[in-house]
C-alpha atoms as a printed R data frame, in Angstrom:
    type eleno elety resid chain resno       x      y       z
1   ATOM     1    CA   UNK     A     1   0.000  0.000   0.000
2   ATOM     2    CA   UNK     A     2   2.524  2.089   0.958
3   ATOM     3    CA   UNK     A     3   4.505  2.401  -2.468
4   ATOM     4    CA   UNK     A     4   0.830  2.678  -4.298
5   ATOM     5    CA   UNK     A     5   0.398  6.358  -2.024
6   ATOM     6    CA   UNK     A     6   4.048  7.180  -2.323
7   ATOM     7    CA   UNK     A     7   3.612  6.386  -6.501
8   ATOM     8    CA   UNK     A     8   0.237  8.948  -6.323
9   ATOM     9    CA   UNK     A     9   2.416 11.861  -4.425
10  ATOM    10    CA   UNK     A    10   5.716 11.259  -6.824
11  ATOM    11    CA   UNK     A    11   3.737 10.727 -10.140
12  ATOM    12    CA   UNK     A    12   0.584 11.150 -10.370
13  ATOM    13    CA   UNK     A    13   0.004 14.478  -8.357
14  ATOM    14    CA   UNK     A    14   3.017 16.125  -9.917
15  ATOM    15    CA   UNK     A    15   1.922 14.841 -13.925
16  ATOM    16    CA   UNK     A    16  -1.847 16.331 -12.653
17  ATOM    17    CA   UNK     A    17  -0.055 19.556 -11.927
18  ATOM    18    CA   UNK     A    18   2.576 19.776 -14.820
19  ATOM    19    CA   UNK     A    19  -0.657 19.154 -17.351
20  ATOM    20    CA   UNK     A    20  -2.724 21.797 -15.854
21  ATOM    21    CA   UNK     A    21   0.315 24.303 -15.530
22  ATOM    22    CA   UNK     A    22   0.996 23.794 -18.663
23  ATOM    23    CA   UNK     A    23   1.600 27.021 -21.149
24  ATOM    24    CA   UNK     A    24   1.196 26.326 -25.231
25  ATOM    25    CA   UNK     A    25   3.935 28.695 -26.678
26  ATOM    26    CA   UNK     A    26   2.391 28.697 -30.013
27  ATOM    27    CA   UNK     A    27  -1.030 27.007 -31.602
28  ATOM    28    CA   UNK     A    28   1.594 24.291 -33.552
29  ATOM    29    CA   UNK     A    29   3.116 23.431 -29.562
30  ATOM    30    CA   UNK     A    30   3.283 19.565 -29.055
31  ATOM    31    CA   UNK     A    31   3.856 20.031 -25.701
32  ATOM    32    CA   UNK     A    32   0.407 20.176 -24.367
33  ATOM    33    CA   UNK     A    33  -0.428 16.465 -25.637
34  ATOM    34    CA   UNK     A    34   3.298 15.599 -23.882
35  ATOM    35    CA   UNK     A    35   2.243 16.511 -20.627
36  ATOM    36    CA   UNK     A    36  -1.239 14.831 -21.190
37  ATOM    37    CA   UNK     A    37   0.259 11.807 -22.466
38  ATOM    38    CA   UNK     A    38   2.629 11.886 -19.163
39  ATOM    39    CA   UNK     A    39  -0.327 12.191 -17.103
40  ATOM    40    CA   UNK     A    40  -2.392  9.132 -18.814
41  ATOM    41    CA   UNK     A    41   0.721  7.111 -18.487
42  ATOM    42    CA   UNK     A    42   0.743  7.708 -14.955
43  ATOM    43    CA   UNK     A    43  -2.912  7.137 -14.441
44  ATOM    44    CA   UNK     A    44  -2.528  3.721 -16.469
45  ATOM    45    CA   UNK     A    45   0.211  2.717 -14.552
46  ATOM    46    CA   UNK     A    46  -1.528  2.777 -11.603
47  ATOM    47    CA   UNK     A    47  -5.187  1.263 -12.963
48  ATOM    48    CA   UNK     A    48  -2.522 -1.532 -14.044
49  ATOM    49    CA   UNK     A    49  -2.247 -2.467 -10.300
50  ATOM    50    CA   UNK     A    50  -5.983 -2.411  -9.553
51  ATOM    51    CA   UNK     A    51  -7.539 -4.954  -9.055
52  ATOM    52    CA   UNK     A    52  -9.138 -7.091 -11.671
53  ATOM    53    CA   UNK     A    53 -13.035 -7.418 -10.572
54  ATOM    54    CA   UNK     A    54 -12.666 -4.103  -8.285
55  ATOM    55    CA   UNK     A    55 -14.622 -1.722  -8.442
56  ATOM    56    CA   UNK     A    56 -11.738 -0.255  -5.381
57  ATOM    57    CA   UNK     A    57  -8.108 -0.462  -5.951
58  ATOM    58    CA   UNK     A    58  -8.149 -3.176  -3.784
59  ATOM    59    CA   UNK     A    59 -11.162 -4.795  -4.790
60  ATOM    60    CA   UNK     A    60 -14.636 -4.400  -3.103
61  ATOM    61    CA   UNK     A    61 -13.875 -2.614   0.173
62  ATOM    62    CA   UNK     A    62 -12.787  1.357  -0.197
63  ATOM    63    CA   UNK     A    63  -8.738  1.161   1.244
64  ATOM    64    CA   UNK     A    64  -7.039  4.519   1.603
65  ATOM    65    CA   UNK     A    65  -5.214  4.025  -1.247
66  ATOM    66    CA   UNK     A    66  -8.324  5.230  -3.291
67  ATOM    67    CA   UNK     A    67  -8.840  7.890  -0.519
68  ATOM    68    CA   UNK     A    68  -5.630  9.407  -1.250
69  ATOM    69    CA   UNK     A    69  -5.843  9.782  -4.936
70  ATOM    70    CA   UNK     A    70  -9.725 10.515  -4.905
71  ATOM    71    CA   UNK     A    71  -9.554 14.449  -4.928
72  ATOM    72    CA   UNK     A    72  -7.276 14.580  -7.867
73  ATOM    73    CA   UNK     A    73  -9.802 11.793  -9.442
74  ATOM    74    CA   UNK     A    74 -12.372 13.867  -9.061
75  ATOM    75    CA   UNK     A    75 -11.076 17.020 -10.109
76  ATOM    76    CA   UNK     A    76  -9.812 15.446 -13.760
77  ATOM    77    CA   UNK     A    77 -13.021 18.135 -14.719
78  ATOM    78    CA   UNK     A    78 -10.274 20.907 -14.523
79  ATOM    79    CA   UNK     A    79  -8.860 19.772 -18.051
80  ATOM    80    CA   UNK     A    80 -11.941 19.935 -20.143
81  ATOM    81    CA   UNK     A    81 -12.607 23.651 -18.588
82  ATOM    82    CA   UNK     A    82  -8.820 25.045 -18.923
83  ATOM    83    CA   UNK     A    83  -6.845 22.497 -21.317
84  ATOM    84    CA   UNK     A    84  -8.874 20.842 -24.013
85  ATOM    85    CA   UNK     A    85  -9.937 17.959 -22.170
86  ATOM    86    CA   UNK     A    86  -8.186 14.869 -20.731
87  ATOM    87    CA   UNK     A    87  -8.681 12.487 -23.556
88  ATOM    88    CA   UNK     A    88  -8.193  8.944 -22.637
89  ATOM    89    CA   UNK     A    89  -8.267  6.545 -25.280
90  ATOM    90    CA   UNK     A    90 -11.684  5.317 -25.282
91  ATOM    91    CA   UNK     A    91 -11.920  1.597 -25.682
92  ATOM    92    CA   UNK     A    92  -8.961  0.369 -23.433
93  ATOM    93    CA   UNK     A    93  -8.731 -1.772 -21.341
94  ATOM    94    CA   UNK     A    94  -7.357  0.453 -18.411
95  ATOM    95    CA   UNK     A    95  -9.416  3.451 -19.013
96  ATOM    96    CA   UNK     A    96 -12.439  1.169 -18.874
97  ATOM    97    CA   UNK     A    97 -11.370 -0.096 -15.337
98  ATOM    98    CA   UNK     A    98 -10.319  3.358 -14.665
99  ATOM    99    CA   UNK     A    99 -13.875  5.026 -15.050
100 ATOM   100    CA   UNK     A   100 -14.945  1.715 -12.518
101 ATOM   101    CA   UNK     A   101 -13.096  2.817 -10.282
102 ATOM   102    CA   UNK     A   102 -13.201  6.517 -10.311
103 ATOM   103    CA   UNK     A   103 -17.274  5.785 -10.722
104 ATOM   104    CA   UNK     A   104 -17.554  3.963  -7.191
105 ATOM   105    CA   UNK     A   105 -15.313  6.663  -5.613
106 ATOM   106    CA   UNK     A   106 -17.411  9.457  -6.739
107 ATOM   107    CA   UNK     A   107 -20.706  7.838  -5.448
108 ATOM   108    CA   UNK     A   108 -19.574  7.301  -1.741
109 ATOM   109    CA   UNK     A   109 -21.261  9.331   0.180
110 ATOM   110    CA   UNK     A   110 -18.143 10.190   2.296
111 ATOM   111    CA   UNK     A   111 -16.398 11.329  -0.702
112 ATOM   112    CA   UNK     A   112 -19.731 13.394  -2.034
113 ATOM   113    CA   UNK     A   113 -20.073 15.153   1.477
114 ATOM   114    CA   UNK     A   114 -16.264 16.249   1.631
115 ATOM   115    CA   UNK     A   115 -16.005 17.577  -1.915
116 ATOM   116    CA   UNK     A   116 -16.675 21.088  -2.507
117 ATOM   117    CA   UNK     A   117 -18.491 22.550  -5.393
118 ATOM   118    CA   UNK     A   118 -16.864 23.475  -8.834
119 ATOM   119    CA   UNK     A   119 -17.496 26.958  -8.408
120 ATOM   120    CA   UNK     A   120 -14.790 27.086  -5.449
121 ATOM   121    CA   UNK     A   121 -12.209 25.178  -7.135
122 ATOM   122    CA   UNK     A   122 -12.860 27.178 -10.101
123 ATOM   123    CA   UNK     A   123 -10.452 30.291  -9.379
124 ATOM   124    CA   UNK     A   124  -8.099 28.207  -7.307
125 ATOM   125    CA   UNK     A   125  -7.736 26.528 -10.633
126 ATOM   126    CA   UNK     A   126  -7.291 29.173 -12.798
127 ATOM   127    CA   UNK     A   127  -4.749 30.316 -11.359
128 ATOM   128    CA   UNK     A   128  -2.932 27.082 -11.940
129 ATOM   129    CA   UNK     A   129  -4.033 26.875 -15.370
130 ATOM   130    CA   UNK     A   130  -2.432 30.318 -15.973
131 ATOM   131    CA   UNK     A   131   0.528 28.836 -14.059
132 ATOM   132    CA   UNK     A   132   0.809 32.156 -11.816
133 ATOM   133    CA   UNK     A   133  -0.053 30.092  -8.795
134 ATOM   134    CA   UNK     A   134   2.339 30.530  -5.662
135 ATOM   135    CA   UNK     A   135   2.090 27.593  -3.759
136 ATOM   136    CA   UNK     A   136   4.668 25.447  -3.029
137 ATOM   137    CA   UNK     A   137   3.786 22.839  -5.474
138 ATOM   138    CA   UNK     A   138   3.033 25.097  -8.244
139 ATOM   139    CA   UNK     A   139   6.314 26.041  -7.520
140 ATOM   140    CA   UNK     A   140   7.887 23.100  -7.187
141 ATOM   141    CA   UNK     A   141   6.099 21.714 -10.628
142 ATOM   142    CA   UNK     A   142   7.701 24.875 -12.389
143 ATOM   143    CA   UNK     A   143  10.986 23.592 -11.280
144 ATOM   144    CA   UNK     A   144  10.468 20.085 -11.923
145 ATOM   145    CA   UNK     A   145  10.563 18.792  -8.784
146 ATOM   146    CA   UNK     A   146   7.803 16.224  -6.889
147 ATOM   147    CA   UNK     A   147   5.155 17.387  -4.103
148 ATOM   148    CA   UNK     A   148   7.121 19.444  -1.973
């Protein structure tokens, strides 16, 4: 478990973050699909591990392995509203156990009751999107570097 929440923190978060911070420098740029590409890998390496049946990482019982990567799950919104959208390659095998799993995450009422509403995330996001954010991981992603 514990290499599954360090692999979320040292890839995924930091791929999430490089994607959305990502600036085109011209309409021809092949660096936005890069960073998306980077970020799917990272999300199918880890759907990879799940499971087989599921619908949790683990199987049928919620583990906090799908706690920790939930709010980035369900935030994957942010890339249709500031980059284009996320794209996954419909038809695969992974994305299809991928959207099992991030279904039954989003319909637990723990998870529904600790999420706040678009409209909140919406200028924290923005900000990331126009990669002016401050924060130490914006930061950090600027420089390359993991979750501080």
């Amino acid at each position: 478990m514990k290499i599954w929440i360090d692999f979320v923190t040292s890839r995924i978060i930091p791929a999430f973050h490089r994607f959305l911070q990502y600036q085109s420098k011209s309409e021809s740029d092949p660096g936005l699909d890069k960073v998306r590409n980077d970020f799917h890998e990272q999300i199918k390496q880890f759907t990879r591990e799940m499971d087989v049946e599921g619908p949790y990482f683990l199987g049928k019982d919620l583990s906090l392995i799908d706690l920790v990567i939930a709010p980035w799950a369900l935030r994957l919104w942010v890339f249709d509203h500031f980059k284009g959208g996320l794209k996954l390659p419909k038809g695969e095998t992974w994305v299809r156990r991928y959207e099992q799993w991030r279904e039954a995450v989003e319909k637990r009422e723990s998870v529904i009751s600790s999420t706040s509403e678009r409209e909140h995330y919406l200028p924290i996001y923005q900000r990331y999107a126009d990669d002016v954010a401050q924060s130490e991981l914006a930061k950090a992603t600027r420089e390359g570097r993991g979750v501080p």
